[in-house]
C-alpha positions as CSV (number, residue, x, y, z in Angstrom):
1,X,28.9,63.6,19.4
2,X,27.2,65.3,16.7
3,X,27.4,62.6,14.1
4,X,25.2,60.5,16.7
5,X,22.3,63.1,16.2
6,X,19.1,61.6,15.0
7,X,18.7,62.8,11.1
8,X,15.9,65.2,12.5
9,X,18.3,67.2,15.0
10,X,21.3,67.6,12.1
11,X,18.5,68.7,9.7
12,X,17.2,71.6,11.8
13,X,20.8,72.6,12.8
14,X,22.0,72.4,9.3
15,X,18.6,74.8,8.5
16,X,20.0,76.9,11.9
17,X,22.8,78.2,10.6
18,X,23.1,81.6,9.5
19,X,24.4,83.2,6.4
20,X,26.3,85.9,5.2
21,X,26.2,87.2,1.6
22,X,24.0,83.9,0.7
23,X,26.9,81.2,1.9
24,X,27.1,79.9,5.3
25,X,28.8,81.3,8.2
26,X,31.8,79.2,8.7
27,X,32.3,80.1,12.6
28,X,28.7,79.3,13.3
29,X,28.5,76.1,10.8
30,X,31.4,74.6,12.4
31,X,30.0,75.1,16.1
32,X,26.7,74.0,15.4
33,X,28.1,70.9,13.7
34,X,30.4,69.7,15.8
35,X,33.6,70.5,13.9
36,X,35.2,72.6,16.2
37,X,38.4,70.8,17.6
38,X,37.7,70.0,22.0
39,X,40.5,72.2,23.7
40,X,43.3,70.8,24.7
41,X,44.1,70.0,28.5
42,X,47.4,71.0,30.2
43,X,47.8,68.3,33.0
44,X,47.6,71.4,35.5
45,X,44.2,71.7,33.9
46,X,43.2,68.4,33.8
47,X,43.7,67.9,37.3
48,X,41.4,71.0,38.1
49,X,39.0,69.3,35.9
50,X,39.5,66.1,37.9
51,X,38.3,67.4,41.0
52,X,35.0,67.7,39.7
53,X,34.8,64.3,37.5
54,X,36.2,62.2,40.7
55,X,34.0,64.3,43.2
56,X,31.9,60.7,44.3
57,X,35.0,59.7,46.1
58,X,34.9,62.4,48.6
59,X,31.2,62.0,49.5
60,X,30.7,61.0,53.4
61,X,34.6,62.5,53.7
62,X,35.4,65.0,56.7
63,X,36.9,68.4,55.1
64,X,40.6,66.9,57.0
65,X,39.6,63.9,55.0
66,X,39.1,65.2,51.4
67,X,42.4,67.3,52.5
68,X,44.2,64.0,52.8
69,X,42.6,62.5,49.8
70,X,43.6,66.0,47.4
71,X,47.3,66.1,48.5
72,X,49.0,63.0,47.0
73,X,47.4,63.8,43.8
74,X,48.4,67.5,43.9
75,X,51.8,66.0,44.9
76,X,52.3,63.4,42.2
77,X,50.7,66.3,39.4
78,X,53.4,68.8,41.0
79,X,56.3,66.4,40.8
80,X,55.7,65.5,37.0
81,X,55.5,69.1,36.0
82,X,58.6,69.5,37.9
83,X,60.6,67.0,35.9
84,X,58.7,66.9,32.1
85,X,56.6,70.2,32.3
86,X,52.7,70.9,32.3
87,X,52.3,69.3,28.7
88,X,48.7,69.1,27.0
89,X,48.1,65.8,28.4
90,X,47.2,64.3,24.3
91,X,50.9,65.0,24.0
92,X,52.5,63.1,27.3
93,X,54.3,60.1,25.8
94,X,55.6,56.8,27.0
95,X,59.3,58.4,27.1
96,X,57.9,60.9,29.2
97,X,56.7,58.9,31.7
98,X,59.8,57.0,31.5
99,X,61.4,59.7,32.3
100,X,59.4,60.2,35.3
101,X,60.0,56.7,36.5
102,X,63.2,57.4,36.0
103,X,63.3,60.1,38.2
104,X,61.8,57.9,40.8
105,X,64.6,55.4,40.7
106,X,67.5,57.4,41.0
107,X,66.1,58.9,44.6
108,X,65.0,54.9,45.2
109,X,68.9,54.4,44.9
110,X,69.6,57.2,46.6
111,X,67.6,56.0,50.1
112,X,65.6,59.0,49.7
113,X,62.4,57.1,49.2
114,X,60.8,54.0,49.3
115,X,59.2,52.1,46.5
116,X,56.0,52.2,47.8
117,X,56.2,56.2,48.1
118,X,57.4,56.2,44.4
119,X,54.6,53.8,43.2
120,X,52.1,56.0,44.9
121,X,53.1,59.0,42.9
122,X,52.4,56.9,39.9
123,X,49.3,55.5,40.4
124,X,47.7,58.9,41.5
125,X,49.1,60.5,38.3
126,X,47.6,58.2,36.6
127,X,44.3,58.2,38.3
128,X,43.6,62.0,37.0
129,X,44.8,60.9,33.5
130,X,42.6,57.8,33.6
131,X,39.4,59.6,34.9
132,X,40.0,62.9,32.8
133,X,39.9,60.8,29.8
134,X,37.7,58.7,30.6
135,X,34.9,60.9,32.2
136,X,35.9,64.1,29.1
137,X,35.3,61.3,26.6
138,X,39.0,61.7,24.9
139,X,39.6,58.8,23.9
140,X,43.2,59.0,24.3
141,X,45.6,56.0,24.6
142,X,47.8,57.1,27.9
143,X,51.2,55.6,28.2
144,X,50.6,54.2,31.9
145,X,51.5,50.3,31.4
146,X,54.3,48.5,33.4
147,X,55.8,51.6,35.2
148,X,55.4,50.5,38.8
149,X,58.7,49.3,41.3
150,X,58.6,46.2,42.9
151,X,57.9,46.7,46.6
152,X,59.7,45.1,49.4
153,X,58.5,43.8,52.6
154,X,56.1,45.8,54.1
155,X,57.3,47.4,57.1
156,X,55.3,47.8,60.3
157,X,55.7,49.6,63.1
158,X,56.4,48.2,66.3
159,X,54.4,48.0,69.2
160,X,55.3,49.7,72.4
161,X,56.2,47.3,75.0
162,X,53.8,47.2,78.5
163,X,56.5,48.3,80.5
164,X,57.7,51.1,78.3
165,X,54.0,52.4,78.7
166,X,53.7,52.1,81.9
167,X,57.2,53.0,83.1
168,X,57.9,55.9,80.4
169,X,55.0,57.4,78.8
170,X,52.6,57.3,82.2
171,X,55.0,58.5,84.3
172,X,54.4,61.4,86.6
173,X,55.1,64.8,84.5
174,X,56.1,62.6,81.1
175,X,53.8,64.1,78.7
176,X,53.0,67.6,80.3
177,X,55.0,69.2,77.7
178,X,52.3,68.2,75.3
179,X,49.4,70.4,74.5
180,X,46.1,68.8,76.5
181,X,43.9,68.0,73.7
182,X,46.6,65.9,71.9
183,X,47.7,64.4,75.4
184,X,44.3,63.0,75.7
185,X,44.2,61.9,72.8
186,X,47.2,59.9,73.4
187,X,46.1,58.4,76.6
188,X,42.7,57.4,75.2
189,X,44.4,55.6,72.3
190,X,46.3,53.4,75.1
191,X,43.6,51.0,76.0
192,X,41.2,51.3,73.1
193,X,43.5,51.2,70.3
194,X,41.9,53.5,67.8
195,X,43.5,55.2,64.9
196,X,44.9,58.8,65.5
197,X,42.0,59.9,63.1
198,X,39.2,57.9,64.5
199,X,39.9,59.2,67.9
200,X,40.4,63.1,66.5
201,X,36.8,63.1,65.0
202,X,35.0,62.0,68.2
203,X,32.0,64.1,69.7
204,X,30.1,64.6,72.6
205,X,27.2,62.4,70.4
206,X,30.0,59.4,70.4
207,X,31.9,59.8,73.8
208,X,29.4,58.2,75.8
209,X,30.4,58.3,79.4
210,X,27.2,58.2,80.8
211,X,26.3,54.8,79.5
212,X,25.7,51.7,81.6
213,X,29.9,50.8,80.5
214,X,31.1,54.3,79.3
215,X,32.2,53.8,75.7
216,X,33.4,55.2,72.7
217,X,31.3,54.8,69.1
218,X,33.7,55.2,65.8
219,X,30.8,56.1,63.6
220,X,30.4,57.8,59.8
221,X,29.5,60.9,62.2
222,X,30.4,63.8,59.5
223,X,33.4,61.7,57.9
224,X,34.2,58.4,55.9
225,X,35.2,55.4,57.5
226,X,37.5,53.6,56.3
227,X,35.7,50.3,56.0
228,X,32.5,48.9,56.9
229,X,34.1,46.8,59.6
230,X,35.8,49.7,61.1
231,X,32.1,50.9,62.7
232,X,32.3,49.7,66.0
233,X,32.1,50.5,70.2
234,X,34.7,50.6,72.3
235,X,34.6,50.4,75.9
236,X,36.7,52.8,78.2
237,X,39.1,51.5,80.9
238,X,42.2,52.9,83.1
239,X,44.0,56.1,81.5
240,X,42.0,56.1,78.6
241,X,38.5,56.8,80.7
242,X,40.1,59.2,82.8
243,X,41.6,61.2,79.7
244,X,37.6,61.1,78.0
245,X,36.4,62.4,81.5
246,X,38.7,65.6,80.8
247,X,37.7,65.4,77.0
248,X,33.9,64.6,77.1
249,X,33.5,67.0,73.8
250,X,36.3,65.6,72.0
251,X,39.1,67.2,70.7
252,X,38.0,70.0,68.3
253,X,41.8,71.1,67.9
254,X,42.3,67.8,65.4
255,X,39.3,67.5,64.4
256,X,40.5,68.4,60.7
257,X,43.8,67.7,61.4
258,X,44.4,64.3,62.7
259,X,47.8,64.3,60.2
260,X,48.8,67.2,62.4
261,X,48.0,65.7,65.8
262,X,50.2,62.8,65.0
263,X,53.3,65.3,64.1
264,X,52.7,66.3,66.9
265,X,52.8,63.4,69.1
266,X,55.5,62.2,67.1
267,X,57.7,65.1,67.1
268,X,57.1,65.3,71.4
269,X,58.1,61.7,71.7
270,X,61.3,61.8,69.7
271,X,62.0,65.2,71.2
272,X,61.6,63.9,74.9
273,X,63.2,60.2,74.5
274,X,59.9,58.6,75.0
275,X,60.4,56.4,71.6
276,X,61.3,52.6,72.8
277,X,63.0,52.9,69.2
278,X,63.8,54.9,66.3
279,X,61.4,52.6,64.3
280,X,58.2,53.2,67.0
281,X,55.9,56.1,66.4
282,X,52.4,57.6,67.9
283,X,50.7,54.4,66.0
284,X,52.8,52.0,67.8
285,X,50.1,52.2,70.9
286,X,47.6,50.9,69.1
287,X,49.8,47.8,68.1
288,X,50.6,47.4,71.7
289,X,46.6,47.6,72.6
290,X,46.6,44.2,70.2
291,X,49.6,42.7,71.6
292,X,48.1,43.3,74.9
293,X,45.1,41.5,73.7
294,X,46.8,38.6,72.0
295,X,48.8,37.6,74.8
296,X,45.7,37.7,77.2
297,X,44.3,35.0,75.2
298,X,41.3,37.3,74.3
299,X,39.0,36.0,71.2
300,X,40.0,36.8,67.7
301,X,37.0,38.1,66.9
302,X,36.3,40.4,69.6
303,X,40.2,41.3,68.5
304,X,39.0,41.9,65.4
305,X,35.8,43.6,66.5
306,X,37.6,46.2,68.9
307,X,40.1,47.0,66.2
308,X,37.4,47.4,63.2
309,X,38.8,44.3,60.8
310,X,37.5,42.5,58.8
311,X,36.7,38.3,60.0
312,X,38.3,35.9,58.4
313,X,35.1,33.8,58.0
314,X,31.3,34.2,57.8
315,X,30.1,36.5,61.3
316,X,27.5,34.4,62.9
317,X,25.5,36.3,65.7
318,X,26.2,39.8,67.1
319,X,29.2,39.3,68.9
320,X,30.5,39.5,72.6
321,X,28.2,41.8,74.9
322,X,29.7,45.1,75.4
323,X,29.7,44.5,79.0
324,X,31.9,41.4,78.5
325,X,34.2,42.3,76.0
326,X,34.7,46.1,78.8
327,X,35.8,43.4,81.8
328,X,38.2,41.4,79.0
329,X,39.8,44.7,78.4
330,X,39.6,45.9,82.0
331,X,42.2,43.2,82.7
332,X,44.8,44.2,80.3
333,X,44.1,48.0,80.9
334,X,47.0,50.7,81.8
């Protein structure tokens, strides 16, 4: 701010300003003292702005990851202009976003969305206000206080049962209809139990089939993780080491669109009665991968280990061998 100037620096620009028949120019005054009026932001314009002020939490992100990231916050942006309008953002009022909220509710009612989904909407909306006003120096107070749903129990998906595996989703001819890349991806996900985007941004420099016990590495390589516990190796065993053998590249097909591998998947399963339920989906296998492990009796923390979670407790020493946890899973393996 210009009133914060040392004396010095509002001396010399009161001396810079020019004049015109022997009074000062009022355009030039007023820009060089800081009396010009900031312009106002549309929320359309603020979230462009917001791009740039939030960029430090797309750094280490794949381009399929800061695509990800973007689209909720376009989404939630879109939706309120939909229902109140692309208002300067100084002018967006607590009955506006009531009426936003309210919006919300009535499709809650409805069984059109979720709580959570509707909560989400809200809180990225209010990320770009928050960090636009914060980041622009606005000094706005935004009406964001007590607008969120109450969320009910979280809902998980199920896990694909061993027999439904083995009997329906590796039988002969069960998944040919699916594309090759994204059938390999689904077989390696059987006995590793990876995330659909973990296994879509592996590379020759992480499958490593060569090694003493061929293994996977889910590694920062070119994208974010998405915690420090989720860097990790995972050895290869059954149908998932024959489907990296085909694969030993990766899958450069989802590479930057892991969202659109697993519509795929999902969209084959349903299609071709390979769902045990309505309420399983693609990420059911890696639940099953757990289950598989649980009942084996296998070691929460190589549990924990293979699926990248975080330990309960302090982590003493490195861990199982990766020679020993590869015959615990060869055991359970498909």
């Amino acid at each position: 701010l210009v009133s914060r100037l040392p004396v010095e620096e509002l001396l010399a620009r009161v001396e810079a300003i020019g004049a015109r028949r022997a009074a000062p120019d009022p355009v030039e005054a007023s820009a060089l003292l800081g009396t010009v009026p900031a312009p106002s932001l549309t929320l359309e314009k603020a979230l462009e702005l917001y791009w740039g002020l939030a960029r430090e939490k797309t750094l280490g992100k794949s381009e399929d990851q800061v695509r990800r990231w973007k689209n909720p916050r376009l989404k939630a942006v879109r939706n309120f202009v939909e229902i109140v309008g692309n208002k300067l953002i100084e002018a967006i009022t607590r009955d506006d976003m009531l009426d936003f909220r309210q919006h919300w509710l009535e499709r809650i009612e409805a069984g059109e969305v979720t709580p959570n989904s509707a909560n989400k909407d809200l809180i990225h909306l209010g990320d770009v206000l928050k960090t636009v006003n914060t980041m622009k120096r606005l000094g706005l107070t935004l009406p964001l206080g007590e607008l969120s749903f109450r969320e009910g129990e979280t809902r998980t998906r199920p896990p694909f049962s061993p027999e439904w595996i083995r009997n329906k989703l590796l039988a002969r001819g069960a998944l040919s209809g699916l594309n090759d890349e994204a059938r390999g991806l689904l077989l390696g996900m059987v006995n590793t139990g990876y995330r659909p985007s973990e296994g879509a941004g592996l590379t020759a420099k992480t499958i490593r089939l060569d090694a003493a016990v061929p293994h996977i590495a889910i590694e920062p390589d070119g994208r974010q993780l998405k915690s420090p516990y989720a860097r990790r190796v995972i050895p290869l065993t059954g149908v998932s080491l024959e489907a990296f053998k085909a694969f030993p590249d990766g899958f450069p097909r989802y590479r930057e669109s892991s969202a659109g591998l697993s519509a795929t998947v999902n969209k084959y399963l349903k299609t071709n009665g390979l769902m045990e339920t309505p309420a399983h989906s693609f990420y059911s296998l890696r639940h099953a991968f757990e289950d598989r492990m649980l009942a084996a009796g296998i070691d929460d923390r190589i549990r924990r280990d293979l699926f990248g979670h975080r330990l309960d407790r302090e982590r003493y020493g490195k861990g199982a061998s990766l020679d020993h946890v590869a015959r615990l899973v060869r055991e359970i393996a498909l």
